[in-house]
N, C-alpha and C positions, 0 to 999 in steps of 0.2 A: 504494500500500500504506500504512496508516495503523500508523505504529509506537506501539505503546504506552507512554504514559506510563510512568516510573520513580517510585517510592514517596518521596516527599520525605524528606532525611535529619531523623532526629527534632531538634527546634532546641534543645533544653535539656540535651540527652544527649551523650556522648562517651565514645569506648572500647571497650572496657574496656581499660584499661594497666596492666603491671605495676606495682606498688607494694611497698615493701617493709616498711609500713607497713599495707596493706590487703589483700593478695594482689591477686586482680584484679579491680578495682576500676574500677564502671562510674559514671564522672563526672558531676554535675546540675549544671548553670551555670545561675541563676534571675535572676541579675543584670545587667543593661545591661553593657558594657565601663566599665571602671578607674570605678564609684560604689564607694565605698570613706569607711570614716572616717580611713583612715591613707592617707598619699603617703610609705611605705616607702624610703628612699636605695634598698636593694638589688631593687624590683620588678621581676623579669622581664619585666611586661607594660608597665613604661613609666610615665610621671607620672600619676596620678591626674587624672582629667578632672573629676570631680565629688566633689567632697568634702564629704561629709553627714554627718548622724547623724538623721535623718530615716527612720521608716520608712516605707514604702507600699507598696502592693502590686506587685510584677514582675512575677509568673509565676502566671496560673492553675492552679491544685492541679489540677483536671480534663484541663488540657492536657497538666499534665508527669506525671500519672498514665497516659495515652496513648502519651506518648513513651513512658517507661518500660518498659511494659508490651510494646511493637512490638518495642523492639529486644530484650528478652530472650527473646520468643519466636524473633526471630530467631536470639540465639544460642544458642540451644537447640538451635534444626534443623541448627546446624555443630558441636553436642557443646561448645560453649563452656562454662564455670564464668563465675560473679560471685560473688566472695565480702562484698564489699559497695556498696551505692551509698552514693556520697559525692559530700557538697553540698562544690564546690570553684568556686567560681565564680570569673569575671572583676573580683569586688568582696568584699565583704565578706556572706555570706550573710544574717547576722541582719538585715539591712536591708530585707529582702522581710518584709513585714506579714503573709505567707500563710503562712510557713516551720513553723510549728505545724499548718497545715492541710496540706501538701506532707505530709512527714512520717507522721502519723494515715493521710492516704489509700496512703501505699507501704507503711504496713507488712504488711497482707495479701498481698505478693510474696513474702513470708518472706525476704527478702533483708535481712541486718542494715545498717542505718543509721549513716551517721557522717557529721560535720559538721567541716570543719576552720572556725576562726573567728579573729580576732585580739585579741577577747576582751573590746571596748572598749565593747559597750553590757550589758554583765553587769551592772552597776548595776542595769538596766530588768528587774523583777518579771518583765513579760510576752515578755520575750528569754530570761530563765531560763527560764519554762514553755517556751517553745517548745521550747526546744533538749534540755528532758528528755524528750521523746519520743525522741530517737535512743537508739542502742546505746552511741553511742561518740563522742565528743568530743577534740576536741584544738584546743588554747588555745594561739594565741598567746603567748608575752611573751620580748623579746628584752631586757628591763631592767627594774628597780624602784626606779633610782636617775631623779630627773625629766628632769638636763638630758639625761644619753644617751636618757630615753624618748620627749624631744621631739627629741636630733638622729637619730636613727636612723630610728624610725617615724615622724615629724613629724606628730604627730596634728589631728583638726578639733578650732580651737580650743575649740571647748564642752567638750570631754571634760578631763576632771582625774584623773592617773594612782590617786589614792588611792583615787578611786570605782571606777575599772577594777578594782585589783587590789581591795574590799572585795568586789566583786560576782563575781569570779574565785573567792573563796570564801568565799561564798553559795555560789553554784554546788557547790561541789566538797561542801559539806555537805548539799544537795537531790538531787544528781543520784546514780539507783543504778546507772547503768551503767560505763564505762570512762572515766578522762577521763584523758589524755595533756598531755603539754605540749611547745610546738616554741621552739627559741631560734635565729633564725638570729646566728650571729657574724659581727661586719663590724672586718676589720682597721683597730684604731686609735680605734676606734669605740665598743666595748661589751664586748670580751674580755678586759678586765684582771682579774687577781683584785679590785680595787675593786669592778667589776660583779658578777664572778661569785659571788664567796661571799656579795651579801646576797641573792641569785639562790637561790641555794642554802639558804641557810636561809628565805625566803619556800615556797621547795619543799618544807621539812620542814611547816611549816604546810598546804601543799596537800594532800602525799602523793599526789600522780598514779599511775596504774598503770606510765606509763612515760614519761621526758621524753627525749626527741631533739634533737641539735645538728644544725644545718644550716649551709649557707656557701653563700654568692653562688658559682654555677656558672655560670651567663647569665649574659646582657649584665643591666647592673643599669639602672634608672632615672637614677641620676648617676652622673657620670662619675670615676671613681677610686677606687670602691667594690670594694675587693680581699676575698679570705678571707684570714683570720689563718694563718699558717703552723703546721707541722705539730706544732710542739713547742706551740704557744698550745693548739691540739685537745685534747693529751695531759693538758694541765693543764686543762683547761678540761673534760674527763673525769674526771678525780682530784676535782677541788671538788663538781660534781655530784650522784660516784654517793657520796659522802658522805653526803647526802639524800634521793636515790631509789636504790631498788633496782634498776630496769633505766635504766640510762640506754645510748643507741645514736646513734649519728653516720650521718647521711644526706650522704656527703661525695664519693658515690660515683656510677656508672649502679644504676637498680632492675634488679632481679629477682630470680632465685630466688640469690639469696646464702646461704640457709642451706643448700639442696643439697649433699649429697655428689657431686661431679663421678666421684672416683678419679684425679685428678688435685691432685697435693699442693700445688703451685705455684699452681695456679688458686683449689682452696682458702682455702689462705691467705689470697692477696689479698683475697679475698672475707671474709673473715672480719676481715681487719685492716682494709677499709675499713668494718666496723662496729664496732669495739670494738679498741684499743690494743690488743696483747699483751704481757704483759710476759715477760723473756728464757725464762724458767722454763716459762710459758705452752709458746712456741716449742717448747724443748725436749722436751714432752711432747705436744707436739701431732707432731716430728716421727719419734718414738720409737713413737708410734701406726700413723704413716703406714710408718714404715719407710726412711723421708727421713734426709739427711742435715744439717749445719751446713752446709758446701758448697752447696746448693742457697739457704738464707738468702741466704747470701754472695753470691752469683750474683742474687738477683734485687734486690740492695743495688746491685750494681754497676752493675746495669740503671736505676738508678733510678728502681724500681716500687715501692720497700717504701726506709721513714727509719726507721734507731736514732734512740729518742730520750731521752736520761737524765733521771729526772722522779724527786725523793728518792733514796732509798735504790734504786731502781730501775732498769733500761734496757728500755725498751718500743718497739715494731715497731710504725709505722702505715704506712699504704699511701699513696702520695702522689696527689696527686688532681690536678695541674696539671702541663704543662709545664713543665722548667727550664729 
């Protein structure tokens, strides 16, 4: 009996995963493993193999228009949603020479577009074109002060942070669709107010639709690479939304975190591992639910949820590590 071949899984595609950031969001990887212009301390994927700033071509536009196009009819016929594809590669996207032509060719999917990047060859004219083809962008930058921008991200030496961030906005004054910005904080690292408020005011200059804190959750590239504890977050919130209007902490698992569950406990937590609450917040969030202070109490005790006093303040963050 001759069994039939299986449809090769598509090679540039993944997904679709929650995001909380993109709803469900079917992933485009165009990039070889770890080619990258940064070897990040905190990369999940391990040390940088190739570190460039070189662009050329990865991924055939034809090919990964192919994948594309397979798996979403696939999930079509299981009633699946894609709310957007996003170029999240194994390296640093803009480095693929075709990523203007990837792009142009998917947008006839009607599926909107987004490009997470780390934001390091924006200088380059033809890395901005590229990348205003998408819907939606989100930039890199975890410092703007140089020595943390070199111990942190440890960039390829060609790159010079003042060209990064002049080209960061260019960008933000060419591009008319959404640009976001992501800041992962590394305990000891890059989280002091030093870093964060000239962070913060470099943001009033961007004016992003939304900028996002993130924290080493995996295993990182080097070893001793911790997240800043939960009071550093709080403050490190407070500076921010200073400057931008949405700002939201990715410190948590994705998914539908904004959902009403009807569960007030679960809730919460959901809600406090995106955005601090301060006491008052609480109080009126529990006077909604029909909740009581007891129940705070109770998931304090548990240590799932930190008071944490920040000014004039006490605010509720959800803790995100073992103690």
């Amino acid at each position: 009996m001759t069994v039939p071949e299986q449809s090769p899984q598509p090679l540039h595609v993944f997904g679709p995963v929650p995001s909380r950031r993109f709803g469900q969001s079917l992933g485009i990887n165009t990039i070889p493993p770890k080619t990258c212009s940064y070897s990040c301390v905190y990369c999940q994927l391990g040390r940088t193999s190739r570190l460039t700033v070189h662009r050329e071509p990865h991924c055939d536009p034809g090919e990964l228009l192919g994948d594309v196009r397979s798996t979403l009819r696939k999930l079509a016929e299981r009633g699946e949603q894609v709310d957007y594809l996003t170029f999240v590669p194994d390296g640093e996207p803009t480095l693929d020479s075709r990523l203007g032509d990837q792009l142009d060719l998917l947008r006839p999917t009607g599926v909107p577009l987004a490009v997470i990047t780390n934001a390091s060859l924006l200088s380059d004219g033809d890395v901005r074109r590229d990348l205003a083809r998408a819907d939606r962008v989100s930039v890199k930058l975890d410092a703007v002060r140089h020595d943390t921008w070199r111990r942190v991200d440890r960039p390829h030496g060609d790159l010079r942070l003042r060209d990064v961030l002049d080209g960061v906005l260019q960008f933000a004054r060419e591009f008319k669709g959404e640009l976001d910005t992501e800041t992962m904080l590394v305990k000891g690292m890059n989280d002091s107010p030093d870093d964060l408020k000239p962070l913060a005011a470099f943001f009033e200059w961007l004016r992003p639709r939304r900028s996002y804190i993130s924290i080493p959750i995996r295993p990182p590239a080097v070893e001793g690479v911790l997240p800043p504890g939960e009071d550093v977050l709080v403050r490190a919130y407070e500076i921010l939304s200073g400057s931008v209007e949405q700002v939201e902490m990715l410190i948590g698992f994705e998914g539908a975190a904004f959902a009403s569950t009807g569960d007030a406990e679960a809730d919460l937590l959901a809600i406090t591992s995106v955005h601090p609450m301060r006491s008052d917040q609480v109080e009126a969030f529990l006077e909604k639910t029909g909740s009581s202070w007891e129940m705070v109490e109770w998931i304090v005790r548990q240590e799932k949820l930190k008071e944490v006093a920040f000014g004039d303040h006490r605010f509720f963050i959800r803790r995100f590590r073992a103690r």
